[in-house]
N, C-alpha and C positions, 0 to 999 in steps of 0.2 A: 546601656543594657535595657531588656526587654523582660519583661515576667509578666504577660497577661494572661490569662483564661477564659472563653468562655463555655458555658456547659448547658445539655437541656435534660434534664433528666427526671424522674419521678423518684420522689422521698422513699425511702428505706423503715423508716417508722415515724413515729414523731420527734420534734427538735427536741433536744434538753435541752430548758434554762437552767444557767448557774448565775452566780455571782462571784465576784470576787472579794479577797475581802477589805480592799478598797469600795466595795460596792458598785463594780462596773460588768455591767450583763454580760455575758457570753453564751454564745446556744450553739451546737454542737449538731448537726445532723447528715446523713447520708442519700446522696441520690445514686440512682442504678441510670449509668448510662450507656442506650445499646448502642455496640460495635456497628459499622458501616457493612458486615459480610455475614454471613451463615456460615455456621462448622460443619463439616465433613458431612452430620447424621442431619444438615439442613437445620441446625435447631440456630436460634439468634441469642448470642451471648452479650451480657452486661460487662461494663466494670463499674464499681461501686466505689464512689469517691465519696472519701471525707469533707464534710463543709462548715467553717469556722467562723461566726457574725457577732459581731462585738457591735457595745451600747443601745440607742435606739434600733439599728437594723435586729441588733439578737432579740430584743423585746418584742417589734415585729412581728418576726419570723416565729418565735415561739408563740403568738397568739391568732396566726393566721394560716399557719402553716400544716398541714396534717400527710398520715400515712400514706402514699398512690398517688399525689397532686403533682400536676404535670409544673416542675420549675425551671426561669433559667437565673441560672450565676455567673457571675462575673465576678474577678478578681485576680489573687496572684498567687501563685503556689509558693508553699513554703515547706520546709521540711527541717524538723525539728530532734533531739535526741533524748533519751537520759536514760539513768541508770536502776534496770527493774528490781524487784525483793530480790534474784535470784544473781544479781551482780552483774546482768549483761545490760551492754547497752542494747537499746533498742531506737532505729528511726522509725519517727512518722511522715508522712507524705500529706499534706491537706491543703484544702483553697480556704483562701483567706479571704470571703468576699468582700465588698465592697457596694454590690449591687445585687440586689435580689427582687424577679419580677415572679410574680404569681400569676403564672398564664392557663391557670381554669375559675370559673365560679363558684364556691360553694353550694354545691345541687343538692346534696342533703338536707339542708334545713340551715337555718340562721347557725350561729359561732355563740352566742349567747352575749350579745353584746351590738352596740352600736359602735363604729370604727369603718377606718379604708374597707373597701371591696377587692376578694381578694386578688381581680384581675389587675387592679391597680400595682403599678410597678414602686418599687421603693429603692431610694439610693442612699446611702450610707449620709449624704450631706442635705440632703431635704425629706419632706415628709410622703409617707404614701397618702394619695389625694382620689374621689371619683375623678374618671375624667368622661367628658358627656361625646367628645368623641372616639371610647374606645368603641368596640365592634357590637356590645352587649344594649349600648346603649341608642346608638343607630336607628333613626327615623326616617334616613333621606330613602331613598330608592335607591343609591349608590349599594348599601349595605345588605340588599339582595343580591348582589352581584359580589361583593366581596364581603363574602364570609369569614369569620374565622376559620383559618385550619384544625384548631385545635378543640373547636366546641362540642363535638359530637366523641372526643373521644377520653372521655375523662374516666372512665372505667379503669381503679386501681390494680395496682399490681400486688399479686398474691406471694411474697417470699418467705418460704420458712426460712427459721432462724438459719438451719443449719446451712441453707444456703450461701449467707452473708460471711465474709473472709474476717471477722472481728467477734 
């Protein structure tokens, strides 16, 4: 059997961190990912997926990760139940990553701290690292010719609350 995912989409707000009370992080956050078509009145519609990162990757993600930044996920969907104040059950639907890359730079200003860059990618089983040949860091003349696709467009996305299905 197969259960992979993967996703690119821009954060919803910021991650929660929690803990548990064994003391193992978990961070909780949503990306908006647009549909491949336009609707009817030509507008381009999202869906906004649940994103669930346990231990060092939740620690991560909550210290690197902010509101409009363009990310991808990887993982496996899960779908979970139980039973609310009001006696119903209720499903959840959410990716369960495993891998999470931070595919813009921080252009605002520094994070308030020294640590990974937040292009650097991070995998559940090693550490997020510079790396001197992602596309930011690029000396040769090769990296006039290929540029990032995603450098020029890190311009956040504006969602009211009332937009979001949660």
């Amino acid at each position: 059997m197969l259960n992979r995912v993967i996703l690119i989409g821009r954060l919803t707000k910021d991650p929660e961190l929690r803990y548990t009370p064994a003391g193992v992080a978990v961070t909780q956050f949503t990306i908006a990912v647009d549909r491949p078509f336009t609707s009817q009145g030509g507008e381009r519609e999202a869906d906004f997926i649940p994103v669930v990162t346990w231990r060092q990757l939740a620690e991560t993600c909550a210290n690197y990760l902010r509101k409009g930044r363009l990310t991808a996920v990887e993982g496996r969907i899960q779908v979970r139940n139980y039973e609310n104040n009001e006696g119903k059950r209720v499903y959840v639907t959410e990716v369960i990553a495993d891998n999470v890359r931070f595919l813009e730079s921080n252009r605002e200003g520094g994070t308030g701290g020294s640590g990974p860059r937040e292009e650097a990618p991070y995998s559940g089983g090693g550490s997020a690292s510079n790396s001197s040949s992602n596309y930011n860091n690029r000396s040769d003349n090769s990296s006039r010719n290929n540029k990032d696709p995603f450098s020029d467009d890190g311009k956040p996305i504006d969602i009211s609350d009332d937009d979001l299905p949660f």
